[in-house]
ZABAMAR-7020 format. One record per residue (C-alpha): residue number from 1; residue in one letter; chain; x negated, y, z. Coordinates in steps of 0.05 Angstrom, whole numbers, plus 5000, padded with zeros to 4 digits. Each point is the difference from the previous one (the first is absolute). Example, Ala and Ser with C-alpha at 12.3 -4.5 7.8 and 13.67 -1.06 7.14 Angstrom:
2
node pos:1	code:A	unit:A	east:4754	north:4910	up:5156
node pos:2	code:S	unit:A	east:4973	north:5069	up:4987
END
This chain:
117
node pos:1	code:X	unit:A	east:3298	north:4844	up:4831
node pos:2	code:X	unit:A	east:5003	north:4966	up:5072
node pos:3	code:X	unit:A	east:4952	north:4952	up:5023
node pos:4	code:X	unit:A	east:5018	north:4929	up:5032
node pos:5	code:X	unit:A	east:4941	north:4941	up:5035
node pos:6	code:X	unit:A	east:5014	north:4934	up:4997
node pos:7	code:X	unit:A	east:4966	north:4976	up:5053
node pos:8	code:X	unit:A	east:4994	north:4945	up:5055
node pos:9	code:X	unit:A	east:5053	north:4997	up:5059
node pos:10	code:X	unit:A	east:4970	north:5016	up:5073
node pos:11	code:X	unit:A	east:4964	north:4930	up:5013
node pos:12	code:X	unit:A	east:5035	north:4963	up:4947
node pos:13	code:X	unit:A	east:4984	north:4972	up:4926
node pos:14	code:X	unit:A	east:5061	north:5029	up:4982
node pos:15	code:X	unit:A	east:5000	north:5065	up:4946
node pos:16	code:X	unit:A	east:5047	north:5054	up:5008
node pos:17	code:X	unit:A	east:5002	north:5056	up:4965
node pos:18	code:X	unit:A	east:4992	north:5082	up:5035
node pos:19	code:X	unit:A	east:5026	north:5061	up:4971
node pos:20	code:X	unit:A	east:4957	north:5061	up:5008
node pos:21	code:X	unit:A	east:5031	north:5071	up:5011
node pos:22	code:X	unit:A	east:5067	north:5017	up:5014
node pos:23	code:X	unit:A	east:5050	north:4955	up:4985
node pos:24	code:X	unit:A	east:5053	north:5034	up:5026
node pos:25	code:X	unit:A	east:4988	north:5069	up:4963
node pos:26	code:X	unit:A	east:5040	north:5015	up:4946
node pos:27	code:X	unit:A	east:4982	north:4990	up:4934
node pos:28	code:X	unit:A	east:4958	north:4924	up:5033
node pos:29	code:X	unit:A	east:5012	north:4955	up:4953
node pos:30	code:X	unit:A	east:5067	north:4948	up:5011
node pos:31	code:X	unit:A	east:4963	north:4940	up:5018
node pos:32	code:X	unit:A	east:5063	north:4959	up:5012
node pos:33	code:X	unit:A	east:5029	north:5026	up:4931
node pos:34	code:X	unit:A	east:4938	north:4988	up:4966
node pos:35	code:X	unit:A	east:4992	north:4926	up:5028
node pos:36	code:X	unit:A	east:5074	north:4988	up:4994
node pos:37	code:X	unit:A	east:4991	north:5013	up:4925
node pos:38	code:X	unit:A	east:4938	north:4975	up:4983
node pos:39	code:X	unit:A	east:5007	north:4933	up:5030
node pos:40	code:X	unit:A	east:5076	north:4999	up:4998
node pos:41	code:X	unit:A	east:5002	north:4987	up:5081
node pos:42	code:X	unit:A	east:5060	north:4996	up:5037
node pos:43	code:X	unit:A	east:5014	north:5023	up:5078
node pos:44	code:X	unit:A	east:5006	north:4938	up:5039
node pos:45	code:X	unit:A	east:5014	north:4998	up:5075
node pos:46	code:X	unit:A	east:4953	north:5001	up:5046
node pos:47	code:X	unit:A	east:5000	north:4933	up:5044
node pos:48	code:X	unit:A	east:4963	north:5024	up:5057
node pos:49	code:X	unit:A	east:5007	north:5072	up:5010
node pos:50	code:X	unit:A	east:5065	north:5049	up:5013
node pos:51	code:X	unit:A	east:4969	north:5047	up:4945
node pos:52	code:X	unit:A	east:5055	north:5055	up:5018
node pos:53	code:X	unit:A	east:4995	north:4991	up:5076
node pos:54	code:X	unit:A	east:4920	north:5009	up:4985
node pos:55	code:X	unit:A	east:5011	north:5059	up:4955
node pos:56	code:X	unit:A	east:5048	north:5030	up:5057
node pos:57	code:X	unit:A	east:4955	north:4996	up:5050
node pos:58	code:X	unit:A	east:4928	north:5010	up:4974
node pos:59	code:X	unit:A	east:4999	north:5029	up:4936
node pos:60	code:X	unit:A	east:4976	north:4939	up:4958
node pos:61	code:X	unit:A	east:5045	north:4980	up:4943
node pos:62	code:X	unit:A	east:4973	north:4923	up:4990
node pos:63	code:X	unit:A	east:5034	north:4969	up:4931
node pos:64	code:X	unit:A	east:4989	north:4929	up:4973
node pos:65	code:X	unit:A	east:5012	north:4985	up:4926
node pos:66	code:X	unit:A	east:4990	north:4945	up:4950
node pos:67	code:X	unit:A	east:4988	north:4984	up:4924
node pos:68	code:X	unit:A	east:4976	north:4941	up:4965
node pos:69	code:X	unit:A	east:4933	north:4991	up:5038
node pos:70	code:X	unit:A	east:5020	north:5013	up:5063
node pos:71	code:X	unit:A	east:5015	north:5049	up:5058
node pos:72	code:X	unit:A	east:4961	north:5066	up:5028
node pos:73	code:X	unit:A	east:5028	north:5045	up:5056
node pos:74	code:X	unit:A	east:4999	north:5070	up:4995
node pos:75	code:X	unit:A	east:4971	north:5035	up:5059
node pos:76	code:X	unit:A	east:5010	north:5078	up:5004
node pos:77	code:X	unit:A	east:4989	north:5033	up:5071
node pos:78	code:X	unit:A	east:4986	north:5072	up:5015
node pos:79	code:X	unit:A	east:4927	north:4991	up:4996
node pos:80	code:X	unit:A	east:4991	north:4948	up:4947
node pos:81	code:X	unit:A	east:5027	north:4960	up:4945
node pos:82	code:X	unit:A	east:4985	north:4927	up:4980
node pos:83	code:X	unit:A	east:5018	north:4938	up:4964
node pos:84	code:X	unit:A	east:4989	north:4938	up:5024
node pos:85	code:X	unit:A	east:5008	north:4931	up:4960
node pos:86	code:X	unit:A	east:5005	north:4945	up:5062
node pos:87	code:X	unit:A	east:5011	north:4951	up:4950
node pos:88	code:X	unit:A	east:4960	north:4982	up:4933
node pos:89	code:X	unit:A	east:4956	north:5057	up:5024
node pos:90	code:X	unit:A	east:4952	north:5003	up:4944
node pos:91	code:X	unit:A	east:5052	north:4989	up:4943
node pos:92	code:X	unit:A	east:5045	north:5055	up:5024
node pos:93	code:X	unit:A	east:4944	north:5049	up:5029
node pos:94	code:X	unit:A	east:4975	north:4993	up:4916
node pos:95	code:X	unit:A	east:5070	north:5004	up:4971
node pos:96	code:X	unit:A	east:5017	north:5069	up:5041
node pos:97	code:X	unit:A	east:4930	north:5028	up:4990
node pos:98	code:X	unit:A	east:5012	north:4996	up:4919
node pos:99	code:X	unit:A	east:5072	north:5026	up:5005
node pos:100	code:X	unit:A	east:4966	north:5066	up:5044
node pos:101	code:X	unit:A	east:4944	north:5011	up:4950
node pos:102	code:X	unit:A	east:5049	north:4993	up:4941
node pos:103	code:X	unit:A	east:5047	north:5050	up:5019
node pos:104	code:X	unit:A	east:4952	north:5056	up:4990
node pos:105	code:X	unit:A	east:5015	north:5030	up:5072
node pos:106	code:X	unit:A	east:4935	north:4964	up:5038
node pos:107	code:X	unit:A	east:4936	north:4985	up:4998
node pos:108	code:X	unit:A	east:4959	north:4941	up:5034
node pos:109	code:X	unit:A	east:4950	north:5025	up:5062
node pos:110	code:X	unit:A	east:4937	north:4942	up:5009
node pos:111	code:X	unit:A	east:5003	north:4983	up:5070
node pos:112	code:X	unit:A	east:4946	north:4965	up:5048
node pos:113	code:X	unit:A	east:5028	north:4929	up:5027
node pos:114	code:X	unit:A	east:4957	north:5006	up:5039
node pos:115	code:X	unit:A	east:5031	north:5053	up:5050
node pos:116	code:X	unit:A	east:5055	north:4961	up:5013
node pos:117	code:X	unit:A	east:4972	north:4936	up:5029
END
């Protein structure tokens, strides 16, 4: 199983939610799929960011999607993966977290708040 941290955003109250190991190996686990499914989500345009000019030219693929509760963003660069809740943060962070843990392909890693103040 792969391990994710929810933990606090750089300097912020908001959660987010790491992925640990490589997300980009095959066999990872389909995040996207698993979310898209488990919370029945659907793709929604992003209204701030060119998500294929950014994608183009650094390597991030940055996705926004939405179900009942609200929105997250999907943030997968080279180096890291993420998702990020900028609204309703506690509701959705919880609502994801439950979808992961259900699907039988992660497992929750404690984290110290504390190292990200």
């Amino acid at each position: 199983m792969e391990k994710f941290r929810v933990r606090p955003a750089y300097q912020s109250d908001d959660l987010l939610i790491e992925f640990r190991g490589d997300h980009r190996s095959r066999g990872y686990p389909n995040i996207r799929r698993i979310l898209e499914v488990g919370l029945s989500s659907k793709p929604k345009k992003h209204p701030s960011i060119d998500t294929a000019m950014l994608g183009a030219s650094t390597d991030e693929f940055i996705s926004l999607w939405e179900y009942e509760n609200g929105e997250y963003e999907l943030d997968d660069d080279v180096w890291a993966y993420f998702i990020l809740a900028p609204d309703n943060n506690a509701r959705v962070i919880s609502d994801i977290v439950e979808v992961l843990l259900k699907s039988g392909e992660f497992i929750r890693e404690e984290t110290d708040p504390n190292e990200y103040t």
